[in-house]
N, C-alpha and C positions, 0 to 999 in steps of 0.2 A: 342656769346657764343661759346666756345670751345667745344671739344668731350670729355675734361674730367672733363666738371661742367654741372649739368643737370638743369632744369627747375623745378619748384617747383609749383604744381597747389593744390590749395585752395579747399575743398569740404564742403559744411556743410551734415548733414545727412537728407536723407529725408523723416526720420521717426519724430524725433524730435527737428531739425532746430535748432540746437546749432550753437551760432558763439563762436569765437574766440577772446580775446584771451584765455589761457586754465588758468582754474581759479580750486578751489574747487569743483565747480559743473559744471564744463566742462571735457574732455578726450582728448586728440589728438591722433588721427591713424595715422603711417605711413606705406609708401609700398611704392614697385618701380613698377611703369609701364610704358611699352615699352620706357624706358629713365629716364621719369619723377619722380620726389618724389610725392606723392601724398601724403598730409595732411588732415584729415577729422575729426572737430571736432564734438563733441557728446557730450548734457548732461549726468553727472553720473550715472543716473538712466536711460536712454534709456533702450528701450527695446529690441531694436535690438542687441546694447551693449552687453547688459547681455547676449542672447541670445548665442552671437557669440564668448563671453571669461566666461563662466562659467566651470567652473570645477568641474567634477562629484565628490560627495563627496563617501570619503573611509574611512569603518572602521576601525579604527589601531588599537581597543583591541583584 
C-alpha cells in the first residue's frame, strides 16, 4: 500500500448488527480515521442511526 491509497476496515454496528451488503434495509457509514476509510453498515431503522442523523424538525409556516 502506498501513502496515497488508504485501507478500508469493515464495521457492523453494535447496536443492530447489520451486515452488508447495503441493500434497502441496510445504511453504509462512512468516515476517515487516522488514515483508514471506515465503513459501518447499519439497519434502516437502527436506533442508534436515527438517533445520530435526525434532524430537528422546523416550522416553515
Amino acid at each position: 500500500m502506498t501513502a496515497s491509497e488508504s485501507a478500508t476496515v469493515t464495521r457492523l454496528c453494535p447496536t443492530c448488527r447489520a451486515t452488508g451488503p447495503v441493500t434497502d434495509d441496510t445504511v453504509c457509514t462512512l468516515w476517515t480515521e487516522n488514515g483508514a476509510t471506515i465503513e459501518q453498515f447499519r439497519a434502516a431503522d437502527c436506533a442508534d442511526y436515527l438517533a445520530q442523523h435526525a434532524r430537528p424538525q422546523t416550522n416553515l409556516m
